[in-house]
N, C-alpha and C positions, 0 to 999 in steps of 0.2 A: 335440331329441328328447324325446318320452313318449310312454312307455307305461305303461296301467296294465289292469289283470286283477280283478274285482272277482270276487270269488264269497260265498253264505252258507256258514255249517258247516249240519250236518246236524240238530243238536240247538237252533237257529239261537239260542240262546243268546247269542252276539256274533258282529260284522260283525269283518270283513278285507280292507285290500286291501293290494294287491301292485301297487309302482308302480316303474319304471326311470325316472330322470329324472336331465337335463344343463341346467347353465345353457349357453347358443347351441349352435353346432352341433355333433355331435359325432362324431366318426369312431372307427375302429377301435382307438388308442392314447388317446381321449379320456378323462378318469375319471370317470367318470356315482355315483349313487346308487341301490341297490337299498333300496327302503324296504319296512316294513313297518306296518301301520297297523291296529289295531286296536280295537275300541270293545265296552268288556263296563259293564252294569250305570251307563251315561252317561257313562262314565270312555273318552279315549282315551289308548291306550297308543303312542308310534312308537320303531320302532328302522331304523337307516338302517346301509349298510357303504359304503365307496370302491371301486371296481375298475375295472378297465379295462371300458371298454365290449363288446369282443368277448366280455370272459368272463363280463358280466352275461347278454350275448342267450344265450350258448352255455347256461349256467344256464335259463335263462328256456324254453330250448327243449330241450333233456334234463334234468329237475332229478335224475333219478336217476342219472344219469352224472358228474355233478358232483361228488357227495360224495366 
């Protein structure tokens, strides 16, 4: 499984992406990575969490219901 979500910011000052990623297949008990990726001034910055897969998509598809 991947996905990934590229967007600029507004002030586009630095890049972002937003990527879900599993090593082989991964199903709904799978633990995938939600990564974050960022790049300001040549510099990348990344931070990644562990979660189950269904709670990454559930995330990924309500971020506001998540918090």
């Amino acid at each position: 499984m991947f996905q990934q979500v590229k967007y600029l910011c507004k002030n586009k000052k630095y890049k972002e992406k937003l990527r879900l990623r599993s090593y082989g297949q991964a199903g709904p008990d799978t633990t995938v990575f939600l990564e974050l990726k960022k790049k300001y001034k040549g510099i990348v910055y990344k931070r990644r969490i562990l979660l189950p897969a269904e709670k990454a998509e559930c995330y990924l598809a309500h971020p506001a219901e998540a918090a």
